[in-house]
VEXMI-220380 format. One record per residue (C-alpha): x, y, z; residue number from 0; residue in one letter. Coordinates in steps of 0.2 Angstrom, whole numbers, always signed. Example, Ala and Ser with C-alpha at 12.3 -4.5 7.8 and 13.67 -1.06 7.14 Angstrom:
       x       y       z   resi   resn
     +62     -22     +39      0      a
     +68      -5     +36      1      s
This chain:
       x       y       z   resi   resn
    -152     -56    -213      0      x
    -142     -48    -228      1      x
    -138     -31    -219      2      x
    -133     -41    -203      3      x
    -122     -53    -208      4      x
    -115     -37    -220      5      x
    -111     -29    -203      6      x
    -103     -41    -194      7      x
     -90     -41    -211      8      x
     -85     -23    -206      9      x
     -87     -26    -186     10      x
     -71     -40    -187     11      x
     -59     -30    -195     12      x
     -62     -15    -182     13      x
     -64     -24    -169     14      x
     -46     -30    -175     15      x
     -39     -14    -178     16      x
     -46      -7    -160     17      x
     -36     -22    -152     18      x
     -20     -19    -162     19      x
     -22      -1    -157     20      x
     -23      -2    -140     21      x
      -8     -13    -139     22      x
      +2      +2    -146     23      x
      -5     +14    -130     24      x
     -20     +22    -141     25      x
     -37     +22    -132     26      x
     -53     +25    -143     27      x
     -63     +38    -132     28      x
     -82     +46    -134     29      x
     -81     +66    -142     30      x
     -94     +77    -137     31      x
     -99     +77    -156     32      x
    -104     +58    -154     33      x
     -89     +52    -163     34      x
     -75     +44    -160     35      x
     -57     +51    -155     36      x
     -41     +43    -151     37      x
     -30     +44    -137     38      x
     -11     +42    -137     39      x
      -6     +35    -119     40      x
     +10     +31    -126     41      x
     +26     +34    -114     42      x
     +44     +35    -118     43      x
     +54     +21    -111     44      x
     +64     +33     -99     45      x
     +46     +39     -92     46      x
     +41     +22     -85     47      x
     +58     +20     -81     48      x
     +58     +34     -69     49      x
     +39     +29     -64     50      x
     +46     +10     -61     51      x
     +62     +15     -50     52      x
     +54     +28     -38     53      x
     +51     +15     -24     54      x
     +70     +11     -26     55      x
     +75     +29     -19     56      x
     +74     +28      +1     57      x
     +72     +48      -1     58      x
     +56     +50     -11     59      x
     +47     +32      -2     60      x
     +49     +44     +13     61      x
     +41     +58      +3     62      x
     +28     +47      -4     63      x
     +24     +39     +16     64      x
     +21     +58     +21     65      x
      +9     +61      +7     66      x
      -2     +47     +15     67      x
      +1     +52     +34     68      x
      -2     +70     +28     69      x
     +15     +78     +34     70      x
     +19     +85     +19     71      x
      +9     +97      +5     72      x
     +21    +100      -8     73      x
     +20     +82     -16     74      x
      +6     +74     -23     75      x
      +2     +54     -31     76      x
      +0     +55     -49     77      x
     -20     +54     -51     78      x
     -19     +42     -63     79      x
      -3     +32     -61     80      x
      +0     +35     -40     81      x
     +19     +41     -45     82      x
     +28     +53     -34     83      x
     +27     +71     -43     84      x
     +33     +90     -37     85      x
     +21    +102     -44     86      x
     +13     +90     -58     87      x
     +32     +84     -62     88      x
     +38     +67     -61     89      x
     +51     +64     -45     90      x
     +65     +56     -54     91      x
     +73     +44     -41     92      x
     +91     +45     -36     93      x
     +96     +26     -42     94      x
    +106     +19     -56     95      x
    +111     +34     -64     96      x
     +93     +41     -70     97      x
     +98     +58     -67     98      x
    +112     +58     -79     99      x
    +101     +46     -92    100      x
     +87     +62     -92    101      x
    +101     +75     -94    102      x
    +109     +64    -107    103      x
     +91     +61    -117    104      x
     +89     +80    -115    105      x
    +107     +84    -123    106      x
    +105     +71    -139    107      x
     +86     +73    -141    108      x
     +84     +79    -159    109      x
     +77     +94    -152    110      x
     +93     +98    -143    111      x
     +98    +118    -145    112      x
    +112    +127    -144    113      x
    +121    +131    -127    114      x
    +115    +146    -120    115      x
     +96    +144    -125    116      x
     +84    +139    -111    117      x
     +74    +128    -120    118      x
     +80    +112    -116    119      x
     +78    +115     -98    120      x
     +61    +119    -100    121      x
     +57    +105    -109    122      x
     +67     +93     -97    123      x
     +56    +103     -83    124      x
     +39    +102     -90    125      x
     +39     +79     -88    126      x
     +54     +80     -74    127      x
């Protein structure tokens, strides 16, 4: 009985911790190795913004009412969200000014670089 009830002392506090974790977006997941790994499904604000809005856009509901009648092949539904995407990127919606929020996030990110460089627009291009 010793051994069990030492157990269940350990099992509270994680059982805590997991719950407190995946409140902050980070999923425990099997590893191959048998362990345990974590998962960080954490998104920046303007992310769910953009995800949120889509509807809102008359053009990309059209988009997203082709994908599910088949008339169009160059846009998909996000797998695991159902959000409008152009080759794996998010479709940001053309409402209350989220294209100039995402260029404006691109210019002040502390990553920022110098005029000239490409690497912003890259970055900007991989989520967008």
């Amino acid at each position: 009985m010793r051994s069990l009830a030492h157990l269940e002392e350990y099992q509270r506090p994680l059982a805590k911790e997991v719950h407190r974790l995946a409140s902050l977006g980070v999923h425990p997941a099997d590893s191959c190795e048998g362990g345990v790994i974590v998962q960080n499904r954490a998104e920046s604000s303007l992310v769910v913004e953009v995800k949120e809005k889509q509807y809102n856009d008359p053009l990309l509901a059209q988009l997203n009412e082709g994908i599910h009648k088949h008339k169009t092949m160059a846009f998909t539904l996000g797998m695991d969200d159902g959000t409008l995407r152009y080759q794996g990127r998010l479709c940001v919606p053309n409402v209350d000014g989220l294209h100039e929020k995402v260029l404006t996030k691109g210019h002040t990110s502390r990553y920022f670089v110098q005029p000239g460089s490409t690497k912003m627009h890259h970055d900007l291009k991989e989520v967008y």
